[in-house]
N, C-alpha and C positions, 0 to 999 in steps of 0.2 A: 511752325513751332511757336507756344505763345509766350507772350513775355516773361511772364514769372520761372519758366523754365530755363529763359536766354538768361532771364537777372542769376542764375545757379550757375549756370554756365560760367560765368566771367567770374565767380568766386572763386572756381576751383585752382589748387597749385598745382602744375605740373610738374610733376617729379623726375620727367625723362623722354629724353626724344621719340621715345615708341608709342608713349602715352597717347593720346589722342584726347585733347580736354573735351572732355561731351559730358552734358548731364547725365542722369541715371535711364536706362534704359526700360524701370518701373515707371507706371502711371501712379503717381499718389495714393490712389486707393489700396494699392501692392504694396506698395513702400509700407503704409501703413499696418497691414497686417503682415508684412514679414515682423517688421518690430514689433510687434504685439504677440509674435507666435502665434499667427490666427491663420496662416496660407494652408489653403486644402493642398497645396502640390508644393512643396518647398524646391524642392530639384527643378523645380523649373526655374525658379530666379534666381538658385544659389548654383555656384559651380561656372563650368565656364561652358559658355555659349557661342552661336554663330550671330552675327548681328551684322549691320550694313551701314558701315559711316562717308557720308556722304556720295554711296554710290560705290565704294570699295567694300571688299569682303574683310571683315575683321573675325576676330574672337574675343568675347568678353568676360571675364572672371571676376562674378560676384561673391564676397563673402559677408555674414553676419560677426560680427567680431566686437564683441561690447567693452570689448575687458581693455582694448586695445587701443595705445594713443597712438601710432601710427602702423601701417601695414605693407606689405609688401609680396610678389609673385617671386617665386623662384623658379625660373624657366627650363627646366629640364631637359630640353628637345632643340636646345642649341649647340652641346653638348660642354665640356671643362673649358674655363671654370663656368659653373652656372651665371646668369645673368641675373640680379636682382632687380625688379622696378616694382617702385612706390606703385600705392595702390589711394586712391581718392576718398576722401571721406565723403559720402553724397549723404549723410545723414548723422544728425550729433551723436544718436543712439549706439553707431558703430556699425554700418552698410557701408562698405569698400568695393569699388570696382576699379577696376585696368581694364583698357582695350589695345587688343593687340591689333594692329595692321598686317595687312595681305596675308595671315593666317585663315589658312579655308579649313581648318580637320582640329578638335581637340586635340590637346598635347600634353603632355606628364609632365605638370608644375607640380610647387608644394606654396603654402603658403607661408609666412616671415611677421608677428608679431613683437610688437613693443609694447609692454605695458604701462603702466603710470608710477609704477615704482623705478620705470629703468629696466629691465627684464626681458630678456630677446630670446624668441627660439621659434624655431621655423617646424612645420609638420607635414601630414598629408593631408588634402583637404577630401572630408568625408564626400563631398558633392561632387566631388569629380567623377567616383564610380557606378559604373551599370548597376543596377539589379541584379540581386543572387538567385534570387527564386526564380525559376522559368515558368513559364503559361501552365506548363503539364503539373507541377508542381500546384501552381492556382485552381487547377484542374479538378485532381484528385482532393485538396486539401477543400475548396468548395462542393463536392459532391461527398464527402464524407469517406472516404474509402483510402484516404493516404495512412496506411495500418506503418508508418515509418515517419509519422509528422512532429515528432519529437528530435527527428533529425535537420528538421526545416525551421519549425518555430521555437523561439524561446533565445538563446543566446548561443552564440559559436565560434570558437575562435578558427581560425582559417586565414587561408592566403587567397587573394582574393587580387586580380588583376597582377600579382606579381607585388604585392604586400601583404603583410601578418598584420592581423586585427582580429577585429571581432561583429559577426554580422549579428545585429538583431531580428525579431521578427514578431509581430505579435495581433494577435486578431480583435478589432473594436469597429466593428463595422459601423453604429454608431456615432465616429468621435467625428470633433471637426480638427483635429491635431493631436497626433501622438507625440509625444518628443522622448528618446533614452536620457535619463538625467543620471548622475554618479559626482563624486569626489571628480573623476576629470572634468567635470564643465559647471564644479560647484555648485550641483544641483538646480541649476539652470534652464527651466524648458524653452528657453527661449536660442538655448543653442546646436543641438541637436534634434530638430523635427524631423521627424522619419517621412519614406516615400508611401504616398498613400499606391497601392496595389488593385484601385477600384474598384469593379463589385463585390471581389470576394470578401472585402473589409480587411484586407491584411495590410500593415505596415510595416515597412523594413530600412533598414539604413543599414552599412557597414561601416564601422568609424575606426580608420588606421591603427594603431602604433597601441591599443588598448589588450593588457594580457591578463592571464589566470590571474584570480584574486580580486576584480575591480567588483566592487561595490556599485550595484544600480537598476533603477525602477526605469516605469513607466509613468511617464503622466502627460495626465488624458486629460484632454478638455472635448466635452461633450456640446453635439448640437443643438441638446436639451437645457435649458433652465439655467444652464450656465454654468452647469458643474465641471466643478476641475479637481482630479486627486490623483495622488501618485500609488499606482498598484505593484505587486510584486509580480514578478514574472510567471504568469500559469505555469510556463514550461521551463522553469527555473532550473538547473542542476543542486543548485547548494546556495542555501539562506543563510546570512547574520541569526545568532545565539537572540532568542527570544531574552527581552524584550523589541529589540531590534529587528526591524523587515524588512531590508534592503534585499537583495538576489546580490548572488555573489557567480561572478564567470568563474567557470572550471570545466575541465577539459577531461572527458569521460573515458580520453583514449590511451593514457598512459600507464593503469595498471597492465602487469602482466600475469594472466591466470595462469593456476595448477589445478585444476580441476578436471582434466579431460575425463582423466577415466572416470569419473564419478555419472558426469555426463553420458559418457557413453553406455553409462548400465543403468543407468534412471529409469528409462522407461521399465524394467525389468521390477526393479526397486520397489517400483509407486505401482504397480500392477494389483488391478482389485482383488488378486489371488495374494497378495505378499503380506504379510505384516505389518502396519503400521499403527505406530504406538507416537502420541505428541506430548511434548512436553510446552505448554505454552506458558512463553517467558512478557512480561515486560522489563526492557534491558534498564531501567531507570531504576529499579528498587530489585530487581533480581539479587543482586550483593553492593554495596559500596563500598566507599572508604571513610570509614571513621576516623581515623587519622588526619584525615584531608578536610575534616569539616564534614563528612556526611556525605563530599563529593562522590560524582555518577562514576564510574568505570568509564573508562573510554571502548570503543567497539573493537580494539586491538588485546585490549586486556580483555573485555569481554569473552573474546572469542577462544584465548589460552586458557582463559578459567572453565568455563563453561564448557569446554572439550574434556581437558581434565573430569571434571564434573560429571559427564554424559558416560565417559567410557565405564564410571562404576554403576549407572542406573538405567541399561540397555536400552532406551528409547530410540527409534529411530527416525524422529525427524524434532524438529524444534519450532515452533507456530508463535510470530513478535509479534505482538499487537502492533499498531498502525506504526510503520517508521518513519512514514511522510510527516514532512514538516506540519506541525502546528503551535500555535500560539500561547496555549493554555494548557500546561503540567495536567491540570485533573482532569480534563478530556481526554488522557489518556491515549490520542493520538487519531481518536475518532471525529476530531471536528478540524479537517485537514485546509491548509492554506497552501501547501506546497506537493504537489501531488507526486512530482519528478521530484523530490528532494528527500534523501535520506536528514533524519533531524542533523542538524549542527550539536546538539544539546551531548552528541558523543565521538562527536569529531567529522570526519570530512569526506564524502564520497570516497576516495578511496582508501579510507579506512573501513567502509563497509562495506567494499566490496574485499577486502580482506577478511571482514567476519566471516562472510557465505562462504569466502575461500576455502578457509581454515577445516570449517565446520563439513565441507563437503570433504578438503583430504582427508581427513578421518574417518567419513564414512554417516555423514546426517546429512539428509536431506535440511530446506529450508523453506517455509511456510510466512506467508504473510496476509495479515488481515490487511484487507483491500476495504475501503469505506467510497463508494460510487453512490450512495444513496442521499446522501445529505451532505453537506456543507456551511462554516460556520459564514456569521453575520461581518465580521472584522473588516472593517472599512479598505486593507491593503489585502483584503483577498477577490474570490470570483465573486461578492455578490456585487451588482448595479454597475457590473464592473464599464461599462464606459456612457456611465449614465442614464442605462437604458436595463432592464432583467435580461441580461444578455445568454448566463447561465441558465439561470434558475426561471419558474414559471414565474408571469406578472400577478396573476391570482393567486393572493394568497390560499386559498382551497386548491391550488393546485401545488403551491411552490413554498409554502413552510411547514417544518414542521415544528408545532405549538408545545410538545413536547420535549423537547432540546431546545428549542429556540434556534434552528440551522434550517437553512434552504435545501428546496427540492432542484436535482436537474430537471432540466424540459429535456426530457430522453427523445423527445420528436423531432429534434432539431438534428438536421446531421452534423454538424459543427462539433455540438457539445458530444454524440455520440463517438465521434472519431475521437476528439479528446479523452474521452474515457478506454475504446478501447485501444489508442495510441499509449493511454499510460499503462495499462493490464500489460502489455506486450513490452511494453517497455523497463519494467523490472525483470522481467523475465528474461528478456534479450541482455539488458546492460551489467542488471546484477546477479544472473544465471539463477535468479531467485524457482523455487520447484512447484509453485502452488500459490494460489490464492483464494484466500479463505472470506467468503465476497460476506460484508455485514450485514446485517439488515434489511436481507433478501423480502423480509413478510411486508416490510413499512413501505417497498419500490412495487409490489404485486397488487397492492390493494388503494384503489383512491380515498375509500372512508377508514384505510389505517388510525386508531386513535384517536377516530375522528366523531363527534356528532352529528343527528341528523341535520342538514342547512350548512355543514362545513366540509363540505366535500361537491364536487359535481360530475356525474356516471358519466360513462363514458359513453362513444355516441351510439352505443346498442343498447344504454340505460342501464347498464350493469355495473360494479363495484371493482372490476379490474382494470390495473391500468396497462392498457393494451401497447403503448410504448414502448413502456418498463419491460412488459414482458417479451418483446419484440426484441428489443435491447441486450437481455441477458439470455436470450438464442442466440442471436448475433453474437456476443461476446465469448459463448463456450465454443462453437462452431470454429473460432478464428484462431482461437486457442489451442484450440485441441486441432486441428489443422495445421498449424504454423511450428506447435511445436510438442508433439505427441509426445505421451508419456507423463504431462506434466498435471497437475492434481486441480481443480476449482471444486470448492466446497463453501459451499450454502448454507450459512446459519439463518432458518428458516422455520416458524415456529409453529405454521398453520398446515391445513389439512391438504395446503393445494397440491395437483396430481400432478405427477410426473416430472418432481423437480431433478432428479440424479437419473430421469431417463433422456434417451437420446431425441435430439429437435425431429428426427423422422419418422419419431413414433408417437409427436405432437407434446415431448418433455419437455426443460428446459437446457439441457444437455449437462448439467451440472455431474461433478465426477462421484461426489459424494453429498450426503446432508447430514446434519447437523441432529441426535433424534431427541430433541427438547423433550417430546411425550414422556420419553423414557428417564430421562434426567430427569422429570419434578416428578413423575410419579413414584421412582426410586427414593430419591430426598426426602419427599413426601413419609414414604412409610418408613425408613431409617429412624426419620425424628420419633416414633413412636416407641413409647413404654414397649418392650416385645412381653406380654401382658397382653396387649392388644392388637398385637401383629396379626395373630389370627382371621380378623375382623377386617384386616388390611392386606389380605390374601391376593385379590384381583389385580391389586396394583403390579404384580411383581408381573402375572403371568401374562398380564394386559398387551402387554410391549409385543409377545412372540404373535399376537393377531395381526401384525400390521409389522413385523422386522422386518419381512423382505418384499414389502412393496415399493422399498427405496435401497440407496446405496446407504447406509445410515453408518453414522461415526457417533460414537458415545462419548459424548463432551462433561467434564466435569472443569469449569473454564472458569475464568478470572471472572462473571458475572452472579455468580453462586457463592461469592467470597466476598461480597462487598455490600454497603447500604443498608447497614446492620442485619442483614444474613446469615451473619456470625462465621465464622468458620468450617471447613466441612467437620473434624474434630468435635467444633462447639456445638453444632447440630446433634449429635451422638447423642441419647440418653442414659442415664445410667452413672453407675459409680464412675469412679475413675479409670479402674482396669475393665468396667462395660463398655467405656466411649474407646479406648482404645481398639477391642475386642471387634466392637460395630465397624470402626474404619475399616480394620483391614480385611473383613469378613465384606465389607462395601467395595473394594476394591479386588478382593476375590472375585465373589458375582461381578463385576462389571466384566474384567479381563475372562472371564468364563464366557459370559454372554455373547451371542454375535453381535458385530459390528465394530469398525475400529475402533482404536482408542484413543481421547484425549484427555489430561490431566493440567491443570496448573498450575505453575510452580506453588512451593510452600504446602502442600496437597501432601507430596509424598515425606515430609518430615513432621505431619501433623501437626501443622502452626495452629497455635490456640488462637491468637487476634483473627482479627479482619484483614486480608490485605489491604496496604497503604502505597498510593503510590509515590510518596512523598521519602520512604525508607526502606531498610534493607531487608528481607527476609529474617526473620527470627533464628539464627543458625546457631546459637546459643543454643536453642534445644536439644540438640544433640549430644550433649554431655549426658543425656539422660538417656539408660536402656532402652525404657517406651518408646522414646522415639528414632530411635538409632533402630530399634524392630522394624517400625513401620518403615522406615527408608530403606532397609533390608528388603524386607518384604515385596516392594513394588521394584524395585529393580531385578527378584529373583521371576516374581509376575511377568517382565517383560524379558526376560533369558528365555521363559519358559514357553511365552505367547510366540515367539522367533522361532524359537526349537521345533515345536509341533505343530506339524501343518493342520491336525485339525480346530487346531483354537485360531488360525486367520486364512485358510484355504477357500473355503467356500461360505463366507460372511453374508451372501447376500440372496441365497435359493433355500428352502425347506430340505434340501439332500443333506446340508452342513450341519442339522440338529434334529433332533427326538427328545422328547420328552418322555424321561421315564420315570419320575413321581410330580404330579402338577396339583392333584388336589388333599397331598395332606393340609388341611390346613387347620386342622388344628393343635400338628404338630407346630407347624409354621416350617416344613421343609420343603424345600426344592430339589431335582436332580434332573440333570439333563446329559443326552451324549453329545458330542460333539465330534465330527466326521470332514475328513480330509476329502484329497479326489482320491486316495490309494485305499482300496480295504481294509488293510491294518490302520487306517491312520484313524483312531479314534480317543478319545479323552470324555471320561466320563467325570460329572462337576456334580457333588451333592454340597449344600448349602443349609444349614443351620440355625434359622433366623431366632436363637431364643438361648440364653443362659443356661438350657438345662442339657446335659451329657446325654444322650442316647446311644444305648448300648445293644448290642443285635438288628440293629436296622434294618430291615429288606428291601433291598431296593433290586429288580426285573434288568437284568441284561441281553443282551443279544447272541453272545461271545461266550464260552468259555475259556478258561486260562485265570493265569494267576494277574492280580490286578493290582500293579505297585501306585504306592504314593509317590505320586511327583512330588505336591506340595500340599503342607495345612496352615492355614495362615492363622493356628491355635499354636502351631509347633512355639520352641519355647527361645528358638532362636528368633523369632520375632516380638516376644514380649507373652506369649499368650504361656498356656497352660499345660501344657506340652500332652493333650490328649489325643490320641490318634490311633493309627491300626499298624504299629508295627513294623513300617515299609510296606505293606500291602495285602491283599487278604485273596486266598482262592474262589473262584466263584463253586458253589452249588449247583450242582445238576437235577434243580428241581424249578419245574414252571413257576414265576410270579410275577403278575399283572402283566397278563399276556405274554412272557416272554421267557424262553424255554430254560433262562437260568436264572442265581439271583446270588447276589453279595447280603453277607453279614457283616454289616459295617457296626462302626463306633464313631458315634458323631460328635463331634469336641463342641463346647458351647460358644456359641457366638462363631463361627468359623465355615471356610468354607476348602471341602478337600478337593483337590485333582486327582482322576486315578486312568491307569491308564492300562489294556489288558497286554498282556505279553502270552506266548506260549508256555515258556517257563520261569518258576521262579530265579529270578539273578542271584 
């Protein structure tokens, strides 16, 4: 032993016969970086230990304790009353050790602070406990495949050797110390450094007596460059109210569902034979409170209004834009920091697992936009998260995107994969959520997405697809639709590529449905036109039926068509006033006519004039006004009607479900098509309008004889329109036209589109 260490020796006070005065059982260079928070292994010199004083078997209990002007052991394992002995100061910093004698086996102490105000209280000491994660655990979470690692990483409160606390967990393979920092240790990394888990890069500590509600990060100090920041929890349950990024503990287990039966007939429900109609909300401007200052609804009111709401406008499922946490209101929820995290900006985890509650006992399914493509730059999120591009790709040609200004994931990496599909799975499982509606499927499929030439690099068959990504979003439907059949993933996906809503075994990407953008702007497209010139604009409409059922296609009219002065769908509309009226609901005719499901955005179905804003409430004012109290009529009887009749949502996705029986007037500017269930009578025939002018004697070629009632005219006059139509319904002719051995004399209302439907006899 050398002298400087004997001169330690003789400084120390002994507090108590059991004590044993010995210096510190660190070599300098330890001592050193324990007080520094710089030790790759903290559990190794904190907590208590086996050591050998003088030849006897002892145990030694070290703690770091800064705050503390003296310290002390509370010996649990001698039994009442406990025994308290001081503990030695071997460093000004605040490094305390005890050594116990002829102790050969750890024993259940706690530790006894004093602080320098005076202020005493004894706890459990985080270092005394095992490891929670077990090898298999390290196992599956470093081969990619733990599809349940949102139950292992991130934050958990748990009982854990015989105390309640809270285990952390978090992956930084990178760092050279992680520490949990919070309001308990006064955001301190110098007090709780977690156990490093070595290869697999995970960290973990359990730190006693901490419950629901605490406030706290990570911070990371890296091997690299010297960097040190405090991150939010990836696998967070619930964040601090932006501006604020703290992770907040909470405990996923204490709602109790009412949803079974909902559940239990899902699969049924969501079946590509069934009807589905979306009504897609953002819950931040969907309604507020004026009263309150412009205040959000909370997800509790939310869910009472918005049911209310739904039972009068037949939709059957509701699609939120992103509800994961993020930072910045006008990203709308698409540039996400909190991936596990319902926003705080409407209340608390389970308040929103009471939304999906709600909305399932009443009978709606629940949809959420899933953003796995990008990610924003925000210093407490995933990017450089421990010093290193540990998410996202290091090349920026691989790993930004120039357009948002958000990172790419490295979809290669199994780590970041399992994170993605641990979170897909994990709204699913936690918040019974029924679908995810995956973003920006085209920008993850293509490496020169947006990109010019020199800003991108092929991949390594020299081609333009990123074989990852695509690799990824196999994997991700496969696990999905495996784990938990019945439930929906849909693809907003803009380009030509094959096989997105077909199954991985038939070389798709197993997606349940897509998105059919083609069809949205080429419809938009010609609506906005003088109908003057529609005729000219013929091919747009019929364009869609070459290519409808080469996918599972859903007909999106979405919150991206509404924004970036786009104007309105409304504002779009040409024409006078009672024209743009006329055009809407004759545009939402044809769509609910058309194959393919439906999606709408909110504001859509009351004809808002503005833009949406996601900053305010829906314009609900407008509805004082007939026009638009029509159209909100109108789309709600649309979707009674699309429910009612199997052939307007039975067979959406095979040429059996439609015929075309007038394609090329065009220079009436009409359309008319059948629409066919799987039952013989199930038929609905759709003629469409596209022009101001009344047609009177119309011939349009049926199949069928019998009389052929009006479901719907969306000219009738209970919607705002003109009230011109055929009476209830018209008998077909038993004479050949346009190949088909009957034909109806219709009256075509202007601007409108009819429903008709044949029956045997007149009702």
């Amino acid at each position: 032993m050398d002298g400087s260490i004997h001169d330690a020796r003789e400084a120390y006070d002994v507090m108590a016969s059991t004590i044993y005065a010995t210096p510190t059982y660190l070599n300098p260079g330890e001592l050193e970086l324990l007080i520094h928070s710089a030790h790759w292994d903290p559990f190794a010199v904190l907590g208590i230990h086996p050591v050998s004083v003088d030849g006897r078997r002892a145990m030694l209990v070290r703690a770091f304790l800064p705050e503390a002007r003296r310290a002390w052991v509370v010996d649990l394992a001698r039994g009442e009353p406990a025994e308290r002995v001081d503990m030695n100061r071997i460093h000004p910093d605040g490094v305390f050790e005890a050594v116990f004698l002829d102790r050969h086996a750890p024993f259940r102490y706690q530790l006894g602070v004093e602080n320098h105000e005076g202020y005493r209280w004894e706890f459990e000491d985080p270092y005394r406990f095992s490891p929670v994660l077990t090898d298999f655990d390290l196992h599956l979470l470093g081969e990619g495949t733990h599809l349940h690692n949102y139950e292992k990483m991130g934050a958990h409160l748990m009982t854990h050797e015989g105390i309640s606390g809270v285990h952390f967990a978090v992956w930084a393979p990178n760092a050279l110390r992680v520490s949990v920092v919070g309001n308990f240790n006064h955001w301190d990394g110098r007090r709780h450094p977690m156990r490093n888990r070595g290869p697999s890069g995970i960290w973990e500590i359990f730190i006693p007596g901490l419950t629901q509600g605490e406030l706290y990060k990570f911070e990371i100090k890296s091997r690299y460059h010297g960097y040190m920041v405090t991150k939010t929890d990836p696998y967070g349950f619930f964040h601090e109210l932006r501006p604020r990024t703290a992770s907040v503990v909470w405990d996923l287990n204490r709602y109790r569902w009412e949803d079974s039966e909902w559940l239990a007939r899902r699969s049924k429900t969501q079946a590509l034979d069934a009807p589905l109609s979306v009504y897609e909300v953002h819950l931040g401007s969907w309604r507020r409170k004026p009263e309150a200052g412009n205040a959000w609804l909370n997800y509790r009111e939310l869910a009472d209004e918005l049911v209310r709401y739904l039972d009068g406008m037949g939709f059957t499922h509701v699609e939120l834009l992103p509800v994961s946490e993020h930072p910045f209101d006008g990203s709308w929820g698409y540039q996400t920091t909190g991936y596990f995290a319902p926003t705080s900006r409407y209340g608390t985890p389970d308040d929103f697992m009471y939304f999906v509650d709600t909305l399932h006992r009443h009978g709606y399914g629940v949809l959420l936009d899933w953003v796995p493509a990008h990610f924003p730059r925000d210093e407490h999120g995933l990017a450089y998260f421990d010093g290193t591009h540990l998410y996202e790709h290091e090349d920026p040609r691989l790993g930004e995107h120039r357009d948002w200004g958000t990172k790419i994931f490295n979809y290669g990496r199994v780590e970041v994969r399992n994170f993605l599909l641990g979170n897909a799975l994990f709204w699913l499982e936690r918040y019974h959520i029924d679908g995810l509606r995956v973003d920006a499927v085209a920008s993850m499929l293509y490496l020169d997405y947006s990109r010019k030439p020199g800003e991108w690099i092929p991949n390594r068959f020299g081609g333009n697809e990123n074989l990852e990504a695509i690799d990824f979003l196999k994997r991700f439907n496969e696990t999905l639709h495996l784990n938990h059949p019945g439930v929906l993933t849909i693809a907003e996906e803009s380009t030509a590529f094959g096989g997105v809503s077909r199954p991985t075994y038939l070389g798709g990407l197993g997606f349940s449905l897509k998105w059919n953008m083609g069809w949205m702007n080429d419809t938009l497209r010609y609506f906005s036109k003088d109908p003057i010139y529609r005729k000219y604009e013929h091919g747009s409409l019929t364009f869609s039926l070459i290519y409808a059922f080469t996918e599972n296609f859903m007909l999106p009219l979405s919150h991206d068509e509404v924004v970036h002065g786009k104007g309105s769908l409304l504002d779009k509309m040409p024409g006078d006033l009672w024209q743009r009226f006329a055009n809407l609901r004759l545009l939402y005719g044809y769509m609910w006519g058309h194959p393919g499901k439906k999606l709408l955005f909110m504001g859509g179905e009351i004809a808002q004039w503005r833009e949406w804003s996601h900053d305010e409430s829906l314009d609900w004012h407008l509805l004082q006004w007939e026009s638009h109290q029509g159209v909100q009529r109108l789309v709600g009887d649309l979707n009674r009607l699309y429910r009612a009749e199997p052939a307007l949502h039975q067979v959406d996705f095979d040429w059996t479900g439609f015929e075309w029986l007038e394609l090329h007037d065009w220079e009436n500017s009409v359309l008319a098509f059948l629409r066919r269930g799987k039952k013989p009578a199930d038929e609905v025939v759709v003629v469409c309008n596209f022009t101001p002018v009344v047609r009177r004697d119309y011939r349009i070629g049926v199949p069928r004889a019998g009389f052929y009632r009006e479901l719907l005219n969306t000219d009738a006059g209970y919607y705002g329109g003109s009230n011109v139509g055929n009476a209830g319904g018209v008998w077909s002719i038993p004479e050949p036209h346009a190949g088909r051995p009957h034909q109806l004399r219709l009256t075509l209302p202007p601007l409108a589109a009819v429903f008709l439907k044949p029956t045997e006899t007149e009702p």
